[in-house]
C-alpha positions as protocol buffer text, in pm:
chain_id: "A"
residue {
  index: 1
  type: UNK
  ca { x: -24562 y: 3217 z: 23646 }
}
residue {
  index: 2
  type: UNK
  ca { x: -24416 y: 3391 z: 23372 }
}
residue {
  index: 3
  type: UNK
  ca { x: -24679 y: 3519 z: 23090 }
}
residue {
  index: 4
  type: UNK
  ca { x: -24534 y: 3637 z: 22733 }
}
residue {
  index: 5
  type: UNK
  ca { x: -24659 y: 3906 z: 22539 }
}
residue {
  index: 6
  type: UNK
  ca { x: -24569 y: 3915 z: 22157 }
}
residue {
  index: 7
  type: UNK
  ca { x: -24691 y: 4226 z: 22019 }
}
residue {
  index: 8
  type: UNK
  ca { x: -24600 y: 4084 z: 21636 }
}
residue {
  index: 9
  type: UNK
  ca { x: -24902 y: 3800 z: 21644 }
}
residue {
  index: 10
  type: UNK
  ca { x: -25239 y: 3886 z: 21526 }
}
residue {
  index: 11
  type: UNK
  ca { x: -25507 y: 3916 z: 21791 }
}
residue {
  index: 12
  type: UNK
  ca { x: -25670 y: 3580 z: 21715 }
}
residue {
  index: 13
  type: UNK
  ca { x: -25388 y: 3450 z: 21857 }
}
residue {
  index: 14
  type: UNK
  ca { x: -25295 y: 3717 z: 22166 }
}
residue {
  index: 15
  type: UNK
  ca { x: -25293 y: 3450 z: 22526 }
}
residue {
  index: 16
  type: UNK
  ca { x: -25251 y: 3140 z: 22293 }
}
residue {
  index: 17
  type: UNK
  ca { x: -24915 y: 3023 z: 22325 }
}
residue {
  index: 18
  type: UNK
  ca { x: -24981 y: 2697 z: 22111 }
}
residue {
  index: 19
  type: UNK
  ca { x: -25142 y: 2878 z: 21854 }
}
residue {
  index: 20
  type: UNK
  ca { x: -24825 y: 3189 z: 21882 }
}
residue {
  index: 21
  type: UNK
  ca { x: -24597 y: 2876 z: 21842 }
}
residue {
  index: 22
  type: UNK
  ca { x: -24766 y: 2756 z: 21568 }
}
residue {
  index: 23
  type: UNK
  ca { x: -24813 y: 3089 z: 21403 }
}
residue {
  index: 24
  type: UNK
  ca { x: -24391 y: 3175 z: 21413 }
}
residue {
  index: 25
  type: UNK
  ca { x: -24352 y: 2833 z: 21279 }
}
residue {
  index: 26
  type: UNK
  ca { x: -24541 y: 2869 z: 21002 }
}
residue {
  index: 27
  type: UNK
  ca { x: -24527 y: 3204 z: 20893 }
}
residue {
  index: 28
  type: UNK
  ca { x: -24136 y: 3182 z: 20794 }
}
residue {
  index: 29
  type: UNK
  ca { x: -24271 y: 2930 z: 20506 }
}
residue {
  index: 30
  type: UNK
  ca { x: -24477 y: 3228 z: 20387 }
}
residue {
  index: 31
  type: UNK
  ca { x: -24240 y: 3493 z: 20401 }
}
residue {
  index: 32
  type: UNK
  ca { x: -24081 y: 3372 z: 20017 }
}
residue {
  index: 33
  type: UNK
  ca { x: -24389 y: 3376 z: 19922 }
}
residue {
  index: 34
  type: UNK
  ca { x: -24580 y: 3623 z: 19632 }
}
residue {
  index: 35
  type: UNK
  ca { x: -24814 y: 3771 z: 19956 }
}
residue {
  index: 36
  type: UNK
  ca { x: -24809 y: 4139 z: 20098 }
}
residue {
  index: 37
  type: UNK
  ca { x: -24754 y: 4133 z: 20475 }
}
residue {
  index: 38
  type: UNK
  ca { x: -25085 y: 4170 z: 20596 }
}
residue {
  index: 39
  type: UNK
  ca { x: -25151 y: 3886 z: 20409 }
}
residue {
  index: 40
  type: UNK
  ca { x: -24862 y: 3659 z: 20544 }
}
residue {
  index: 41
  type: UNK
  ca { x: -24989 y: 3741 z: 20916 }
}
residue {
  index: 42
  type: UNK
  ca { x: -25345 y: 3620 z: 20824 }
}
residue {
  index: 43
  type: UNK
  ca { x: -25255 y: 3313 z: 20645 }
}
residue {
  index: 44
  type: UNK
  ca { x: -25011 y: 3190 z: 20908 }
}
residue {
  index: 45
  type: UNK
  ca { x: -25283 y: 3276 z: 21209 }
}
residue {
  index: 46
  type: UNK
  ca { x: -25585 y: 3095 z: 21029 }
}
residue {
  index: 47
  type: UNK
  ca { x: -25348 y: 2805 z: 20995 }
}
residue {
  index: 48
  type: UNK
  ca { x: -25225 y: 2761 z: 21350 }
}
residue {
  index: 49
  type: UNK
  ca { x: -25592 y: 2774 z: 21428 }
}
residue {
  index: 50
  type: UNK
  ca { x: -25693 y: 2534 z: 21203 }
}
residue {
  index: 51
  type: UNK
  ca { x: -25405 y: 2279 z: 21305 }
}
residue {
  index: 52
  type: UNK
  ca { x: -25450 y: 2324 z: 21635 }
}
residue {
  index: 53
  type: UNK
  ca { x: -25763 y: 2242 z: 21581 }
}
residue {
  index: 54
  type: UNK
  ca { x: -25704 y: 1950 z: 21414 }
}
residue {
  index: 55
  type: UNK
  ca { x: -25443 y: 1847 z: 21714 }
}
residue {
  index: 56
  type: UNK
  ca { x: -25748 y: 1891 z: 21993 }
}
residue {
  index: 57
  type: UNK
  ca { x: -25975 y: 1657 z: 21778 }
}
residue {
  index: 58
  type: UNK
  ca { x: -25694 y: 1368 z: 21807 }
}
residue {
  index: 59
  type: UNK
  ca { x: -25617 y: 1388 z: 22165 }
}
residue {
  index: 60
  type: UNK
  ca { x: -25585 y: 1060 z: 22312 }
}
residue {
  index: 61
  type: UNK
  ca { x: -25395 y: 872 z: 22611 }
}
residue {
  index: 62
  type: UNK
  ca { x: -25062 y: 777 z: 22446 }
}
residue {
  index: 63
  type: UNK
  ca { x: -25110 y: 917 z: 22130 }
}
residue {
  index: 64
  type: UNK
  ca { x: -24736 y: 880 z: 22062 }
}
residue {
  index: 65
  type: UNK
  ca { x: -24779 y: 476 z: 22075 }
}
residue {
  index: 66
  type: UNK
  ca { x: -24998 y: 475 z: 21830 }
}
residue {
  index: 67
  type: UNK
  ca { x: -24914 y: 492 z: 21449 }
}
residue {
  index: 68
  type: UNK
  ca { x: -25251 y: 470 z: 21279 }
}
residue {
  index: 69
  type: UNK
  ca { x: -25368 y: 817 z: 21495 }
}
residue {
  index: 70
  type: UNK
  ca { x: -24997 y: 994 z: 21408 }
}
residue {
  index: 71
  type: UNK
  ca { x: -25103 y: 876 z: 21067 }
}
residue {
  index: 72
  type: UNK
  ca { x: -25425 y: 1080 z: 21086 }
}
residue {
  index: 73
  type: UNK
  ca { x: -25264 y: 1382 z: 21198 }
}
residue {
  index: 74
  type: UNK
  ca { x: -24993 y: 1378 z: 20931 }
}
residue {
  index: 75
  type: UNK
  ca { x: -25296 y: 1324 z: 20675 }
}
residue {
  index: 76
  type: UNK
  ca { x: -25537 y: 1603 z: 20797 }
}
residue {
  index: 77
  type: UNK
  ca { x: -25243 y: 1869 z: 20814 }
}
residue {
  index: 78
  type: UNK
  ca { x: -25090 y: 1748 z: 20484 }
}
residue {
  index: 79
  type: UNK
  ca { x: -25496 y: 1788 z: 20352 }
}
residue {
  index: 80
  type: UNK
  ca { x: -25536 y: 2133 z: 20494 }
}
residue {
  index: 81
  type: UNK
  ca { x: -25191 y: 2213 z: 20365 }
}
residue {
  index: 82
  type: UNK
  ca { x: -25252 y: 2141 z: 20024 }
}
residue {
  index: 83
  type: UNK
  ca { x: -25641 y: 2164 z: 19984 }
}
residue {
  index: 84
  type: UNK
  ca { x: -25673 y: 2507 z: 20225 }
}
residue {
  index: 85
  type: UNK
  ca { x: -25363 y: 2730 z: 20148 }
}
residue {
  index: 86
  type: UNK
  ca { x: -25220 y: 2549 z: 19769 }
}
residue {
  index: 87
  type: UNK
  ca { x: -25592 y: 2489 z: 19618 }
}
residue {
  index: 88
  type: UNK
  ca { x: -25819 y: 2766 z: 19760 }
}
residue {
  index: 89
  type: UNK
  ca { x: -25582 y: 3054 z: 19885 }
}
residue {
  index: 90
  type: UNK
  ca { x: -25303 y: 3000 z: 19543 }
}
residue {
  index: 91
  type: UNK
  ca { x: -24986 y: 2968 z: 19762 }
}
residue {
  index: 92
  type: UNK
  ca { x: -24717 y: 2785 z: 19625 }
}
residue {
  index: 93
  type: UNK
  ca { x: -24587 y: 2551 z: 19822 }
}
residue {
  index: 94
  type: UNK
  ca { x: -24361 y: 2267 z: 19739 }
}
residue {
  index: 95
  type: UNK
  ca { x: -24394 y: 1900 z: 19857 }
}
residue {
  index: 96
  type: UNK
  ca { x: -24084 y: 1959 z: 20052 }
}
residue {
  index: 97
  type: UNK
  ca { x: -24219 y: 2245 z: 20233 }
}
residue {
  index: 98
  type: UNK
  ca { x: -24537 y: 2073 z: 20311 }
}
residue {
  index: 99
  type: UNK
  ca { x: -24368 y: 1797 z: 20472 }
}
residue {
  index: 100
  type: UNK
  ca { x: -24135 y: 2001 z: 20609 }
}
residue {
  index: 101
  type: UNK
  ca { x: -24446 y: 2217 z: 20750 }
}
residue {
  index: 102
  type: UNK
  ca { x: -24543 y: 1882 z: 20904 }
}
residue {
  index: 103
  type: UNK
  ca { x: -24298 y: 1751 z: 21091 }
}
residue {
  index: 104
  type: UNK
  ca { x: -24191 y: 2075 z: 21228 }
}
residue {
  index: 105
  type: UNK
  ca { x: -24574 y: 2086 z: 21371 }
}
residue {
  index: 106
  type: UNK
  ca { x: -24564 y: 1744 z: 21474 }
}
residue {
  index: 107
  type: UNK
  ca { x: -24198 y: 1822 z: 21667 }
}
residue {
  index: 108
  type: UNK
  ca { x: -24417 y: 2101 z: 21795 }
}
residue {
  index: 109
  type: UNK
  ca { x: -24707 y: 1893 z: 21944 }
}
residue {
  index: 110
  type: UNK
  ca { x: -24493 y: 1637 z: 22131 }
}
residue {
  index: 111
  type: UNK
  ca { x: -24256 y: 1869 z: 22280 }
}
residue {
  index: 112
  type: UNK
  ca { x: -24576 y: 2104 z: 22390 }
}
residue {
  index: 113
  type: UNK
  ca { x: -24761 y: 1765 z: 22485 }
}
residue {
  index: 114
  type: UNK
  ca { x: -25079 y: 1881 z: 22254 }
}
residue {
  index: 115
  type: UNK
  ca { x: -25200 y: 1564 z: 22153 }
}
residue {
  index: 116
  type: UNK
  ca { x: -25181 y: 1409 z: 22499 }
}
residue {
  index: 117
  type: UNK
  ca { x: -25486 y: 1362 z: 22702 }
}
């Protein structure tokens, strides 16, 4: 078995590959952003957390069947998205990007089979 080190993640995130995956993925959104680069690391790791955390609390048999619990992942990221990181932390982020931010994740999950049970 082959294990990956990235030296560039935070340590939150160090023997996480989901949460790694999650971190590169998001962290490019924040790059164009008004934050120094401590700040871009810490934003991006507390949000893989937080969505993968959100992913392990819909975990079900077939998730990709059903609509109504895609539905509810969709919602809670879109809620984090805009509540956590546009209302609390002040980081502009477009519609676009926020639903671009989504599917991405939700690409993400099925092909890393994180909201299968």
């Amino acid at each position: 078995m082959v294990s990956r080190e990235h030296d560039d993640v935070p340590s939150e995130l160090k023997g996480n590959d989901d949460g790694q995956a999650l971190y590169g993925l998001i962290r490019r959104f924040f790059e164009g952003k008004d934050l120094e680069a401590k700040s871009h690391d810490k934003v991006s790791a507390d949000s893989a957390l937080a969505v993968l955390k959100i992913f392990a609390g819909n975990r079900k048999v077939q998730f990709w069947d059903d609509d109504d619990a895609k539905n509810r992942v969709i919602n809670d990221i879109d809620d984090f998205l805009y509540d956590e990181l546009k209302g609390k932390r002040g980081i502009a982020l477009t519609t676009d990007e926020m639903d671009e931010i989504i599917e991405d994740m939700m690409q993400l999950a099925r092909s890393r089979r994180l909201l299968e049970r």
